[in-house]
PyMOL CGO cylinders between C-alpha atoms (Angstrom):
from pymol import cmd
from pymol.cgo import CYLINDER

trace = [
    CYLINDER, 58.08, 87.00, 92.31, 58.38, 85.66, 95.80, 0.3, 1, 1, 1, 1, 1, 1,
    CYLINDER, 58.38, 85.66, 95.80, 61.46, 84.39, 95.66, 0.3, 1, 1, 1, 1, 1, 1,
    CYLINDER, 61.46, 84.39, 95.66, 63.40, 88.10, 95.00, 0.3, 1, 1, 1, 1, 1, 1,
    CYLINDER, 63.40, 88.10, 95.00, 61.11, 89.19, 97.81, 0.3, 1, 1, 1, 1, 1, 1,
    CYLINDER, 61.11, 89.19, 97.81, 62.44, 86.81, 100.18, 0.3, 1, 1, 1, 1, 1, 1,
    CYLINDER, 62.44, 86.81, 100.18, 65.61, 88.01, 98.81, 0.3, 1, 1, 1, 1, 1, 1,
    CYLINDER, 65.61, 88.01, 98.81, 64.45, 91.64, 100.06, 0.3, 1, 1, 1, 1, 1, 1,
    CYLINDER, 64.45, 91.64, 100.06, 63.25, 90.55, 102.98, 0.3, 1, 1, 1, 1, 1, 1,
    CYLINDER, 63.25, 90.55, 102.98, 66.16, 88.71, 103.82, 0.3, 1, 1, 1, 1, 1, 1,
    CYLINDER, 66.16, 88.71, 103.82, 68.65, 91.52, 103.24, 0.3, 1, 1, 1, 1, 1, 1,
    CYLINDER, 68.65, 91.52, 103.24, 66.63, 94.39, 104.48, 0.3, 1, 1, 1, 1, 1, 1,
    CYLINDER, 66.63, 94.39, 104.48, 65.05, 92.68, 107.61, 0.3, 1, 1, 1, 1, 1, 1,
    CYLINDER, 65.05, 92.68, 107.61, 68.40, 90.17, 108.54, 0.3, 1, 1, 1, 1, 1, 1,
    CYLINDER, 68.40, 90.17, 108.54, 65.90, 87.50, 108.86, 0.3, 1, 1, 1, 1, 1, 1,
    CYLINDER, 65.90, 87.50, 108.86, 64.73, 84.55, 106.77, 0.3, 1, 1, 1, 1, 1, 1,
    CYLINDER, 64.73, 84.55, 106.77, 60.51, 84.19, 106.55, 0.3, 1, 1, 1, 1, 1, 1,
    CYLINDER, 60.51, 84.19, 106.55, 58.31, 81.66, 103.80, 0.3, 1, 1, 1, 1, 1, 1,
    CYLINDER, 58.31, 81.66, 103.80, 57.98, 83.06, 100.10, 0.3, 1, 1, 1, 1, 1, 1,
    CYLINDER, 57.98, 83.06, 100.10, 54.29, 83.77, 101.21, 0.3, 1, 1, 1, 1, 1, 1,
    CYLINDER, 54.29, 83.77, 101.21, 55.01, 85.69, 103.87, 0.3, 1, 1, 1, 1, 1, 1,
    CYLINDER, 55.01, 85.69, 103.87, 57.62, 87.90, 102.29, 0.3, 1, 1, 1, 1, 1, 1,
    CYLINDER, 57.62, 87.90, 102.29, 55.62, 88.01, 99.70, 0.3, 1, 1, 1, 1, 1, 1,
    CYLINDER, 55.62, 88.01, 99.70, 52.84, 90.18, 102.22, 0.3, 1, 1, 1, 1, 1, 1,
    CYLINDER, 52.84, 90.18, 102.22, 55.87, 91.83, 103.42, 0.3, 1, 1, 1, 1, 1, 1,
    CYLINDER, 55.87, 91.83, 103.42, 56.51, 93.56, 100.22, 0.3, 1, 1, 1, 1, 1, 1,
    CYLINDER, 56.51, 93.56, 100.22, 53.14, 94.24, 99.07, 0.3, 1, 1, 1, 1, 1, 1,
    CYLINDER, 53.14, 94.24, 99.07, 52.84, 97.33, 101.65, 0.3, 1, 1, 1, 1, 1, 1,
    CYLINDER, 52.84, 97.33, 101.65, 56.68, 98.73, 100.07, 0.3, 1, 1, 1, 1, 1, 1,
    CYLINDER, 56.68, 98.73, 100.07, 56.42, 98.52, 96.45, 0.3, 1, 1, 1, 1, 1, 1,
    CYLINDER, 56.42, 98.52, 96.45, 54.68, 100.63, 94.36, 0.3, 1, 1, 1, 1, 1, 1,
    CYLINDER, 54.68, 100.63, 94.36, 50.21, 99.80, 93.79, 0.3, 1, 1, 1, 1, 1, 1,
    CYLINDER, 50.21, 99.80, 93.79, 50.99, 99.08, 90.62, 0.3, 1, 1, 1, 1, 1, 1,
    CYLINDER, 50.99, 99.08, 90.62, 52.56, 95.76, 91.34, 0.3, 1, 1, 1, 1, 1, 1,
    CYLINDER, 52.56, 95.76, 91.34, 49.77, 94.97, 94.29, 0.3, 1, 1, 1, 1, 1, 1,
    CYLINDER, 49.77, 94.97, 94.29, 47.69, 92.74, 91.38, 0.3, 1, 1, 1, 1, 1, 1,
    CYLINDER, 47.69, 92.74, 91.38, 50.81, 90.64, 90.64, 0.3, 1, 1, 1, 1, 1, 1,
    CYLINDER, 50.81, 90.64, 90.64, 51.74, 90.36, 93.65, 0.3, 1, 1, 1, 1, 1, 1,
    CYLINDER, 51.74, 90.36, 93.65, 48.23, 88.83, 94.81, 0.3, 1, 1, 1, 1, 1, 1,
    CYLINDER, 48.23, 88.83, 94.81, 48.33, 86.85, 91.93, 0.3, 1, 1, 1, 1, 1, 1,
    CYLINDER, 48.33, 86.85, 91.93, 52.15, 84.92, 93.13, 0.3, 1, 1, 1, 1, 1, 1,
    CYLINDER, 52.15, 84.92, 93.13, 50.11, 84.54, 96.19, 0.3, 1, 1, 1, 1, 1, 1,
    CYLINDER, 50.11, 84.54, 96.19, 47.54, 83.35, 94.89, 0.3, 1, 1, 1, 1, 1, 1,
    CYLINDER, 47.54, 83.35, 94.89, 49.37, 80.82, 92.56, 0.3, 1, 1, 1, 1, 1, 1,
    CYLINDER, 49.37, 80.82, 92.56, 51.51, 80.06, 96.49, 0.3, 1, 1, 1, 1, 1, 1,
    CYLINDER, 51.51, 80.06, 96.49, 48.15, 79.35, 98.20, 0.3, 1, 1, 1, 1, 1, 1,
    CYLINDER, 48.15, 79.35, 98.20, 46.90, 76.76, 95.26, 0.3, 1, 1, 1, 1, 1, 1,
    CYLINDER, 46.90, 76.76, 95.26, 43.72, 78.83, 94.64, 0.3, 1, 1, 1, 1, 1, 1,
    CYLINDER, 43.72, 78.83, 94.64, 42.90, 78.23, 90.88, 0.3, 1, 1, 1, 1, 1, 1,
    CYLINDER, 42.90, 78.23, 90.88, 40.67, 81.64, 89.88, 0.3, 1, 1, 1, 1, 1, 1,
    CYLINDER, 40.67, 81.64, 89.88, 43.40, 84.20, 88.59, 0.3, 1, 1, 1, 1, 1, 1,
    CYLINDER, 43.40, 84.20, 88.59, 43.29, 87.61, 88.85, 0.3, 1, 1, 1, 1, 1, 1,
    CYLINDER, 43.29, 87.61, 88.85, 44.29, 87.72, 85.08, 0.3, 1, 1, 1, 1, 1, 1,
    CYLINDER, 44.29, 87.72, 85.08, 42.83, 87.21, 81.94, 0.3, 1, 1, 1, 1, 1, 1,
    CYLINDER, 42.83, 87.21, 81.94, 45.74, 87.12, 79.85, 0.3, 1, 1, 1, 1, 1, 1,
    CYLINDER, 45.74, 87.12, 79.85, 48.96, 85.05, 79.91, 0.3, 1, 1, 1, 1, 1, 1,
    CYLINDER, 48.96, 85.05, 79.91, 51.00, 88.00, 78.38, 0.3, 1, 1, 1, 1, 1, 1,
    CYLINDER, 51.00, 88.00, 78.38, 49.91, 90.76, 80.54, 0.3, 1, 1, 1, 1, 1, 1,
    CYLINDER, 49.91, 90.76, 80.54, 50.79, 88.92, 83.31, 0.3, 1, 1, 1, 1, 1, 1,
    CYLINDER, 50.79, 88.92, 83.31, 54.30, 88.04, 82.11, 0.3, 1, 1, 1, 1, 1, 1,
    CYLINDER, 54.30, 88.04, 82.11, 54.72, 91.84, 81.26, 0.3, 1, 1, 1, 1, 1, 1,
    CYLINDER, 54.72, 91.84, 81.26, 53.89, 92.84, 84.89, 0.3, 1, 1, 1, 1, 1, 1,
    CYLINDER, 53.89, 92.84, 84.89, 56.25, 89.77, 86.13, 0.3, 1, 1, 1, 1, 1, 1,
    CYLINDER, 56.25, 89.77, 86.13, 59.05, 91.02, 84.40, 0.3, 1, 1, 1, 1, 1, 1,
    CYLINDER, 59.05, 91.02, 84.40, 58.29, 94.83, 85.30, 0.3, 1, 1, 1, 1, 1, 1,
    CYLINDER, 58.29, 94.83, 85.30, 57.99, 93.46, 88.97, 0.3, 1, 1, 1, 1, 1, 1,
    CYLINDER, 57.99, 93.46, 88.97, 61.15, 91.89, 88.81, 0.3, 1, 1, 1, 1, 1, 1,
    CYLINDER, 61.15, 91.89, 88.81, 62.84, 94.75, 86.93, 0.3, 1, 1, 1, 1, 1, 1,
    CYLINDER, 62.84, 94.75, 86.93, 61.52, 97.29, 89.99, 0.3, 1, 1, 1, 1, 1, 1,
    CYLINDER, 61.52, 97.29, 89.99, 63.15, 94.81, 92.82, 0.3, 1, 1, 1, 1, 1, 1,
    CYLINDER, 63.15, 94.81, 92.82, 66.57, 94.43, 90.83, 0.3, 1, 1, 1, 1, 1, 1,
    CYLINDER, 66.57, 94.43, 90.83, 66.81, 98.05, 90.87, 0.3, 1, 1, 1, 1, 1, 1,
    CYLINDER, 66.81, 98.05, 90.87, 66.15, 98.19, 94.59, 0.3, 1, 1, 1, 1, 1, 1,
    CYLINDER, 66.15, 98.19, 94.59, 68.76, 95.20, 95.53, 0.3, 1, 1, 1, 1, 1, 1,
    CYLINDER, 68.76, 95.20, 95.53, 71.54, 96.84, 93.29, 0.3, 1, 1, 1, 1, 1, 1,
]
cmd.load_cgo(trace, "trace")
């Protein structure tokens, strides 16, 4: 999650910033559906221990449909 937005970051801005940080970066250019799984990567970043998600596979389906977005916007 915040690794391929560093990626973005990196590529788009031509400078290199923490996972967290790019992580903030990309909540305000992707789409709100990603916003809770994004707060949740930062969440898991900061060491906070309440998630925002009840269920293990609903947040590996919005992981991978994250992921799947930011691939499409990098290729």
């Amino acid at each position: 999650m915040l690794g391929i937005s560093r990626l973005y970051y990196t590529m788009y801005e031509g400078d290199i910033v923490s996972k967290y940080e790019a992580g903030k970066y990309i909540l305000n250019r992707v789409p709100p559906d990603f916003e809770k799984i994004l707060n949740e990567a930062l969440r898991i970043r900061k060491g906070e221990s309440k998630s925002y998600y009840s269920s293990l596979f609903k947040r590996r389906k919005d992981t991978l449909s994250f992921m799947r977005y930011m691939i499409g916007l990098i290729d």
